[in-house]
BALUM-800781 format. One line per field, with one value per residue (C-alpha): residue number from 1; x, y, z. Coordinates in Angstrom, 2 decimals. Layout:
nr <- (NUM,...)
px <- (X,...)
py <- (Y,...)
pz <- (Z,...)
This chain:
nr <- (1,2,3,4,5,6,7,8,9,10,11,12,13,14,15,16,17,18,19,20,21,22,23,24,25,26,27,28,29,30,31,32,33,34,35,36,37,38,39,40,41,42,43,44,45,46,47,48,49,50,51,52,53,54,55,56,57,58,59,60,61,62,63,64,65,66,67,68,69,70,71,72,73,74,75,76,77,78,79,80,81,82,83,84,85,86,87,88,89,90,91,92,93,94,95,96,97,98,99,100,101,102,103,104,105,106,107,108,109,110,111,112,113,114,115,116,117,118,119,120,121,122,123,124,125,126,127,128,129,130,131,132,133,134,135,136,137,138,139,140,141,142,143,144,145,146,147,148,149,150,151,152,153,154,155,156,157,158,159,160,161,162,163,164,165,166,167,168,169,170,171,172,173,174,175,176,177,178,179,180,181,182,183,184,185,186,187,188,189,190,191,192,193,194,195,196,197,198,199,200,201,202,203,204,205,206,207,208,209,210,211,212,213,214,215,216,217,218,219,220,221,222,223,224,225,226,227,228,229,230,231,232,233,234,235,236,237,238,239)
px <- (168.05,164.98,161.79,161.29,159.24,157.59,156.61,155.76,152.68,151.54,148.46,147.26,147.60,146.47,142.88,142.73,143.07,140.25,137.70,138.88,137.78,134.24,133.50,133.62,131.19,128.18,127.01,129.95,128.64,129.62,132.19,134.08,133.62,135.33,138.12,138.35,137.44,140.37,143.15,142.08,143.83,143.00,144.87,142.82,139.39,140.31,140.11,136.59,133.94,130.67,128.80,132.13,132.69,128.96,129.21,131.97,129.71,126.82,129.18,130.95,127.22,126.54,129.82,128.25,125.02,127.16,129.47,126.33,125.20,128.38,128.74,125.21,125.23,128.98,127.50,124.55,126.47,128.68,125.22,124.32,128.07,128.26,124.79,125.73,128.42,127.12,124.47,120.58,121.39,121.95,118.29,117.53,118.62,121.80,122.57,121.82,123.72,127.16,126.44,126.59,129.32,131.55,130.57,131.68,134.87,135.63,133.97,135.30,131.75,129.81,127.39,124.32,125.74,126.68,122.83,121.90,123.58,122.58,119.20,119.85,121.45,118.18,116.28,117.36,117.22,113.36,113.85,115.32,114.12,115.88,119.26,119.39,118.83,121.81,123.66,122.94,123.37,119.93,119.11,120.61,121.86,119.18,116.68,117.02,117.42,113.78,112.35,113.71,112.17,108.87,108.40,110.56,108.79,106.56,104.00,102.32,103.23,103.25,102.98,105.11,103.66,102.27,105.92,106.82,104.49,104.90,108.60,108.33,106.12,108.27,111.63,109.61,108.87,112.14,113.60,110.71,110.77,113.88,112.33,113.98,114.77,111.86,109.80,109.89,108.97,106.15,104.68,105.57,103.37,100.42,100.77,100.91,97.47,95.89,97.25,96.63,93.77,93.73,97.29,97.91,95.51,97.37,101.11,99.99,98.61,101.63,103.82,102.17,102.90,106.31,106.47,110.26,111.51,115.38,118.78,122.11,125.33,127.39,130.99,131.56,128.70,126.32,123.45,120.96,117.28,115.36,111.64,109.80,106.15,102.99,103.68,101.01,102.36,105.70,104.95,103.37,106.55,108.47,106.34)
py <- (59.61,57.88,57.33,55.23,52.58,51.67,47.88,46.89,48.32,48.71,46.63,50.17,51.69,48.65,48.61,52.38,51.80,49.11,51.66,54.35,52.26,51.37,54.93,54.94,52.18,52.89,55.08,53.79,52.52,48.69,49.64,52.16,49.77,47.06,48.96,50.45,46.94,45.63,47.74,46.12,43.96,41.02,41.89,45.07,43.50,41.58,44.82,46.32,46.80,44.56,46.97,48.04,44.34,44.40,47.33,45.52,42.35,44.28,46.13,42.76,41.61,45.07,43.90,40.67,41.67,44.14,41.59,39.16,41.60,42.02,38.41,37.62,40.15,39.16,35.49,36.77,38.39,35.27,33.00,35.35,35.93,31.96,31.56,34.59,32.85,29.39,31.01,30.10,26.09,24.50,23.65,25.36,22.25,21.82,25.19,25.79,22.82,24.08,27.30,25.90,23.33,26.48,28.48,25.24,24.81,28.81,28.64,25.24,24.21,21.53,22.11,21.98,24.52,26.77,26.38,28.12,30.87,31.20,30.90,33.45,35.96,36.31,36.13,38.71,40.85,40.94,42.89,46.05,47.43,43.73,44.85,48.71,46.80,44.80,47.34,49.90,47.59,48.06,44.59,41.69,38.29,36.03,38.30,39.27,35.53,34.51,37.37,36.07,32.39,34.16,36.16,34.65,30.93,29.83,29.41,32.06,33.33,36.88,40.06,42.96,45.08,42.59,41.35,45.12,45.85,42.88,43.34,47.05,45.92,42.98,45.06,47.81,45.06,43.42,46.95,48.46,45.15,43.92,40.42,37.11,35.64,32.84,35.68,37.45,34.19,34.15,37.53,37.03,33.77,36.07,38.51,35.85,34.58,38.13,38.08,34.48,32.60,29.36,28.99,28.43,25.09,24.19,24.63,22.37,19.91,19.57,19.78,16.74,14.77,15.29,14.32,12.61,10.22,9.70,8.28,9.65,7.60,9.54,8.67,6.46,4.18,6.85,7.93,10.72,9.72,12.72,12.92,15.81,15.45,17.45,19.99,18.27,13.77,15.92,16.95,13.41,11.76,14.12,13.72)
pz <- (75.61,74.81,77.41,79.98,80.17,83.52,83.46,87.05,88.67,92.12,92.99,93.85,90.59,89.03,91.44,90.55,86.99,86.74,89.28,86.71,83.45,85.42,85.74,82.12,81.33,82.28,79.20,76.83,73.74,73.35,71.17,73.36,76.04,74.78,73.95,77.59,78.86,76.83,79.34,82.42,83.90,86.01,89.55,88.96,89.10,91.81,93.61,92.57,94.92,94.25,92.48,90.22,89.67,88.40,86.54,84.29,84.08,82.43,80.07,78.70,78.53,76.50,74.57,73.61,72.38,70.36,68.75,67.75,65.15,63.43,64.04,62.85,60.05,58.72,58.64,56.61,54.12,53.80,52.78,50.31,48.70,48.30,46.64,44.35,43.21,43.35,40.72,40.37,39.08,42.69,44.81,47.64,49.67,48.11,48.43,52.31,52.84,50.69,52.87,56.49,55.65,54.37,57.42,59.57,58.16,58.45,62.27,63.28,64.08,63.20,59.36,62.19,64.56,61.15,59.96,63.27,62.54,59.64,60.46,63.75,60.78,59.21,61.48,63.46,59.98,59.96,63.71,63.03,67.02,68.23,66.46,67.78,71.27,70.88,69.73,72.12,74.77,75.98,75.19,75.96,73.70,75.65,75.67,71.95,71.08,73.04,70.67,67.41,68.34,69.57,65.54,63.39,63.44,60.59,63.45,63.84,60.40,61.81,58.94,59.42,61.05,63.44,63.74,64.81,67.00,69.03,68.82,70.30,73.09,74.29,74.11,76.47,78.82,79.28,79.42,81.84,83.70,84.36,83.07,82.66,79.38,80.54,81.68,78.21,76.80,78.71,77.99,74.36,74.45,76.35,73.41,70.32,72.18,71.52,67.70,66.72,69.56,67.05,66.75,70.03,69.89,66.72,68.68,71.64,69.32,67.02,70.55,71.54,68.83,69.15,72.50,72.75,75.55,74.84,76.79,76.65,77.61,80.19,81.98,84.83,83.65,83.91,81.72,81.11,81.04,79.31,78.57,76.57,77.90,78.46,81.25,83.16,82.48,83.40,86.68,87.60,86.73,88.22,91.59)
């Protein structure tokens, strides 16, 4: 006579279940704790306490940081299979542009959203302590995204080991911190003064000229009035 098979379950067992997968998160590796995150059930986490309810926040945010690398680094591998193949005759233009319409059509995203990722895969290459962050869990997708925009940018053209020692001292303050994503960005913009003083004068300057005023149609005879000013013009209007 073969087992049985128990399909209801108690709200009790089910609240117990979830507490019992928390108590397994906090040190899990993202990995692990996607799998354990995978058997709870939604009547269960109904039932947490705040702080186990928080507890399984922080490890799908550990989860996501996780999947962006093999994400990021299964897109990267992609580019570079296609221009292997597409061999040394197309332009670079041509070529980035057969790349990120391919990765749209596999993605279902648009050839613009496709070139960000792209761009995000290599990117994130050139930061070897950003990736071990993500993957550990230690840092998170926001936070490793404002550090990729802060080194990776033509502007400052940043060597490597200026690059890594900038990247090592902004993942030690958003981990010693507790800092914002916008609060990173700021220190990161402290530190590139420190690196590159005359950069900073070019950045504002080629800011300003690309100052933007724009209108988008919205429903219900609505619209959206946007305006990309000096911070100072910006406040004025705003007052």
């Amino acid at each position: 006579m073969g087992a049985m098979t128990r399909h209801d379950e108690s709200p009790a067992h089910s609240a117990s279940t979830a507490a019992g997968v928390v108590e397994r998160l906090a040190d899990a590796p993202p990995a692990v704790a996607l799998g354990a995150l995978a058997t709870m059930e939604e009547s269960g986490l109904d039932d947490l306490s705040a702080a186990e309810a928080l507890a399984t926040l922080e490890a799908w945010e550990r989860v996501l940081g996780w999947a962006a690398v093999g994400r990021a680094r299964a897109v990267r591998a992609t580019a570079r299979r296609i221009a292997a193949d597409r061999g040394p005759t197309r332009g670079t233009l041509m070529l980035d542009q057969e790349i990120s319409e391919e990765i749209a059509l596999a993605l279902h995203v648009s050839p613009r959203a496709a070139a960000a990722q792209v761009s995000f895969s290599e990117e994130l290459d050139l930061l070897p302590r950003t990736t071990i962050g993500l993957l550990s869990g230690t840092l998170g997708l926001p936070h490793a995204q404002v550090v990729v925009d802060l080194l990776t940018s033509d502007d400052p053209l940043l060597d490597d080991d200026v690059r890594g020692t900038l990247e090592r001292q902004l993942i030690t303050y958003a981990a010693a911190s507790s800092a914002t994503p916008a609060q990173l960005r700021r220190r990161g913009q402290q530190l590139l003064l420190t690196v590159d003083p005359d950069g900073a004068r070019r950045r504002r300057e080629r800011a300003r000229r690309r100052r933007d005023v724009s209108v988008r149609p919205d429903d219900h005879g609505m619209a959206w009035l946007s305006a990309y000013l000096p911070a100072d013009v910006a406040q004025t209007c705003f007052s």
